[in-house]
N, C-alpha and C positions, 0 to 999 in steps of 0.2 A: 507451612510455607517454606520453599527451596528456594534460594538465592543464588541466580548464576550471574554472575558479574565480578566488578571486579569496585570497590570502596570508591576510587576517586572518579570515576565514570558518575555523569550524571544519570546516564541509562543502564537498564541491567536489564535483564527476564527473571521472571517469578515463577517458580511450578507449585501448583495446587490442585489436589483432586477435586473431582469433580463428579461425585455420588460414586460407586467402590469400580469401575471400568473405565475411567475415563481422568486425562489428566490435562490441563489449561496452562497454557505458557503464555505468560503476556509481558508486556513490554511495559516496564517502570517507566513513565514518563519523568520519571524527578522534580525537579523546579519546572519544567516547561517543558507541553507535548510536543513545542517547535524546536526543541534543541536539538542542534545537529549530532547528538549523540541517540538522541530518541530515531531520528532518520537513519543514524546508520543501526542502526540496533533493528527496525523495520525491516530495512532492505536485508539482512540477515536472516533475520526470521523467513522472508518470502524465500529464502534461497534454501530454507532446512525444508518448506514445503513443496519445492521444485524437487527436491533430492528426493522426497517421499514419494514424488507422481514419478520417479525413474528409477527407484527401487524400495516399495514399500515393504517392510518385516509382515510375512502372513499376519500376526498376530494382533496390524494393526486393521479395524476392521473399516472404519472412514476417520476424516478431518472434517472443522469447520475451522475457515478460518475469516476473522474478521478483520477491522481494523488496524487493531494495535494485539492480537490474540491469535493463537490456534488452540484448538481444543481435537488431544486424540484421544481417541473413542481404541478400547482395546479387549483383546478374547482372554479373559482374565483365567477360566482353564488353562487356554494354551501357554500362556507364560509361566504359570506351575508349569507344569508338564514338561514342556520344553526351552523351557528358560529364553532370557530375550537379552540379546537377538538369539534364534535358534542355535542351539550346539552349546548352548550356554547352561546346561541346565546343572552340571554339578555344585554344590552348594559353595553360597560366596555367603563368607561371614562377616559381619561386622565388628571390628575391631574390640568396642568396646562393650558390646552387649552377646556379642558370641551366638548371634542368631542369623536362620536365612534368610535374605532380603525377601519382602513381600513383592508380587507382580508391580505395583503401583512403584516401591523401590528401584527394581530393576528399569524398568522401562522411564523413573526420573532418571536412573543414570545413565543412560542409552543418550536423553536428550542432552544431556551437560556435557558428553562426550562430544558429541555433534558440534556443538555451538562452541563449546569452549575450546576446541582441537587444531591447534597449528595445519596438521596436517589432512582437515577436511573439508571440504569446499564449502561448508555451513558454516564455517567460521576460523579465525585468525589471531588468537586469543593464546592462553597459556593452557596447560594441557587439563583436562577436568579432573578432578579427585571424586571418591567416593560417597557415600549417601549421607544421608543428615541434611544440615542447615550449610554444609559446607558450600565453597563456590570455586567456580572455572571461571577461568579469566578469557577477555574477550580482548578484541581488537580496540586500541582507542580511539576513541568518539572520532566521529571525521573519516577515519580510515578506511570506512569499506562502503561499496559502491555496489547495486546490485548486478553490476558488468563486473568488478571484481570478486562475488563468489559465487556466482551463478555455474550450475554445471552448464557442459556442454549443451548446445540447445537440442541437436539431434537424437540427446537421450530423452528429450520430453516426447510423451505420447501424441499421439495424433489427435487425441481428447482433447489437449492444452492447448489454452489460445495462447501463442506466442507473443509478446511484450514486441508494439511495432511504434514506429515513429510518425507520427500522425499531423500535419501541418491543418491547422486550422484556421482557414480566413475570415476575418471580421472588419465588417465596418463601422467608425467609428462616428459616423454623422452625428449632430444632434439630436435629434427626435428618436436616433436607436440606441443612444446610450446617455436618457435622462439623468443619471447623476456622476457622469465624467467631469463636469466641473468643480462640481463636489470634492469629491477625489483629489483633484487635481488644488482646490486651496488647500485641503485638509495635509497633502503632502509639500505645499510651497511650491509650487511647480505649474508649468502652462499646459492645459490640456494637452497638445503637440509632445509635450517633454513626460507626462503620463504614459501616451500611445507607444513613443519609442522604448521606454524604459520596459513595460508591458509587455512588449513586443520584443523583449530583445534576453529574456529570460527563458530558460527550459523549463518544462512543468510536466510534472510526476501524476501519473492520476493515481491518488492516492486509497479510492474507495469510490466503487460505484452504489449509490443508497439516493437516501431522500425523495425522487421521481425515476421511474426506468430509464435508465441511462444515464443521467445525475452523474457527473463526473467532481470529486472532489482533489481536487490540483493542486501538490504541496509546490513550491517556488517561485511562490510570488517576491517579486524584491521586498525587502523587510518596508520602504519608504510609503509602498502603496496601501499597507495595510490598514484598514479601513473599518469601525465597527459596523454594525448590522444595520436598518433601520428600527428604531424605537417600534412603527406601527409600518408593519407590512403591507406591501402593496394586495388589493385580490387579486390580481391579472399581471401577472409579468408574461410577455410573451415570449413564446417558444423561440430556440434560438438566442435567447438571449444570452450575453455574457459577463459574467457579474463576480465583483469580489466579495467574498465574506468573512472578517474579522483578518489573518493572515493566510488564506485560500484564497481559491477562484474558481469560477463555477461556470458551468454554462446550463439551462433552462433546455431541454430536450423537449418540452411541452407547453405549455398554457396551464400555469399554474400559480397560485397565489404565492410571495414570494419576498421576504425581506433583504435581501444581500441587496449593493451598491449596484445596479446596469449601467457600465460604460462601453457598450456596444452589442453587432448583433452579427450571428454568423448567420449565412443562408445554408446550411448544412443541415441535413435531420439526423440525429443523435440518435432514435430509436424507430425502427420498425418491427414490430410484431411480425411482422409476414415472414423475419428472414429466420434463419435457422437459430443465428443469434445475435439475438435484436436491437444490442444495445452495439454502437459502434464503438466507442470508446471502452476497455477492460482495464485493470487493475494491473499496473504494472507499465501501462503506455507511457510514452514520451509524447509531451505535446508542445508544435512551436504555435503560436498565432501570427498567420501575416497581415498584415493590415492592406484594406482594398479602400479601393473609393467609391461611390455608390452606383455609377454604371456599373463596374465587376460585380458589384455585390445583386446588380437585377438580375446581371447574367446569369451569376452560377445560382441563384434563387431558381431560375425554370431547373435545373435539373436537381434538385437536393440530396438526390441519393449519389452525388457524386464523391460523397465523403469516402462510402465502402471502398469505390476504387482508389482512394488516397490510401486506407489503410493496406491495401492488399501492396501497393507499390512501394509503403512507408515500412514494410516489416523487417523485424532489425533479426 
C-alpha cells in the first residue's frame, strides 16, 4: 500500500495493485466519506482522469473508474521496455535497495507525481517524492474545486460527455412527495422552509448506479439529512425525488425504493432510444427549481424536455 497524502488531511489516495498489470487509486475516506476533504480529494481524482482522456501514456491500456477509485489497467512489457512515462527507460534506482524500479513502481510514481505536483492540473499539493511507502502532499481539504483543476475543456475528446449544468423542476405537492413532512419535523422546519433550503443548494452528481440513470447528488444541506426507511416502499414512482441518508436522488423509473420522496419532477432521466440514455452523467451540476402543479402538468406532456436543458445547461 502507497500513501499519497499528506498526515493531517483527513483524505488522502491509496495505490495498490491490482493482480501484476494493473494499479487502484482510491480515495481514504477517513472519519467520514462526507468530509469536505473526501470531496475535494474526489474532484481531484476526476480531474487526473480528465487529464488521461487528453493525454493518455500509450502504455496505459484502459481506466475504470468508480466512485471513490480508478483502477489503471497497464502493458506491463511496455513499461520494461520503455520505461513510463516513455523516454524514461534508463534505470532509476532506489536509494536504499539499489535496484530498478519495477513497472508497477514506475507507473505508482508517475501517479504521485500527478496528484501531488504544484505544478499539474491533477493537483495542488507539494511536490511528490519517490517509491516506497512515502507520500506527496496535496492540496488542503476544502481547497480544490473541480472548476479549479480541471484541464482546459476543449482538450477533452469528443467521446467525453462534458460536465453541464442541468436545472431540474420539481413539484413539491403532497401526494408527490409522501414524506416531505417527515423531513421537514425530522429537521425542525416547515415543509415551505424544507423546499427553499432544497432548492437553494448546488448538487454534484456524484455517481450514476443503483437504476439507469440513478443520479446520486453530493450537496445536500447537512440539515435535511435524512436516514433511509427501515422497510422500503415496492413502488416508488418514476420521477421521483428523494433524499438518502446525506444524498439525494431522484427515481428515473418505477422501482422499489427506500430513500425519503419529497417530490416529483416530470422529466425522464433515462431513455434507451437515445445514443446516451442516461440524462444526468457524473460530474453534472444540478439546481432544482420548484413548480407548482399546473407547470408540473405542463412540462409532464413533453418529458423529454430535460435533454434540451442539458444541451443549453452545458458548462
Amino acid at each position: 500500500m502507497r500513501a499519497v497524502g499528506q498526515e493531517e488531511h483527513a483524505a488522502e489516495f491509496e495505490l495498490y495493485p491490482l493482480g501484476e498489470a494493473a494499479v487502484v487509486i482510491r480515495v481514504n475516506p477517513g472519519p467520514s466519506p462526507t468530509s469536505t476533504g473526501f470531496d475535494a480529494s474526489r474532484a481531484r481524482l476526476a480531474a487526473f482522469v480528465r487529464l488521461l482522456e487528453k493525454e493518455r501514456p500509450p502504455a496505459i491500456t484502459e481506466w475504470v473508474q468508480t466512485y471513490a477509485t480508478v483502477t489503471l489497467f497497464y502493458d506491463v512489457w511496455s513499461v520494461y521496455r520503455d520505461g513510463f512515462p516513455p523516454g524514461t527507460a534508463e534505470p532509476v534506482y532506489d536509494t536504499s535497495e539499489r535496484r530498478e524500479r519495477t513497472p508497477y513502481e514506475q507507473v505508482c510514481a508517475w501517479i504521485e507525481r500527478l496528484l501531488g505536483s504544484r505544478e499539474h492540473p491533477a493537483g495542488a499539493g507539494a511536490d511528490a517524492v519517490g517509491c516506497g511507502a512515502r507520500q506527496a502532499g496535496l492540496a488542503a481539504a476544502g481547497g480544490a474545486t473541480a472548476e479549479a483543476v480541471a484541464p482546459e475543456e476543449e482538450a477533452i475528446p469528443a467521446t467525453h460527455v462534458a460536465p453541464a449544468a442541468v436545472e431540474i423542476p420539481v413539484c413539491f405537492a403532497d401526494d408527490l412527495g409522501a414524506d416531505l413532512r417527515e423531513v421537514a419535523d425530522r429537521a425542525g422546519m416547515s415543509p415551505g422552509e424544507v423546499i427553499r433550503l432544497f432548492c437553494s443548494a448546488d448538487y454534484e452528481v456524484q455517481l450514476i448506479g443503483f437504476l439507469p440513470g440513478f443520479p446520486y447528488l453530493g450537496g445536500l444541506p447537512a440539515k435535511l439529512a435524512h436516514p433511509r426507511k427501515a422497510v422500503p416502499r415496492q413502488k416508488v414512482p418514476a420521477g421521483s425525488v428523494a433524499i438518502g441518508g446525506v444524498q439525494a436522488g431522484i427515481y428515473p423509473m418505477e422501482a422499489p425504493g427506500g430513500w425519503q420522496l419529497i417530490g416529483r419532477t416530470p422529466y425522464a432521466l433515462f431513455d434507451a432510444e437515445r445514443e446516451r440514455p442516461s440524462l444526468l452523467q457524473a460530474g453534472d451540476r444540478v439546481r432544482f427549481v420548484p413548480v407548482d402543479r399546473a407547470q408540473y402538468d405542463e412540462l409532464a406532456r413533453d418529458p423529454a424536455a430535460g435533454w434540451l436543458t442539458r444541451e443549453e445547461g452545458r458548462s
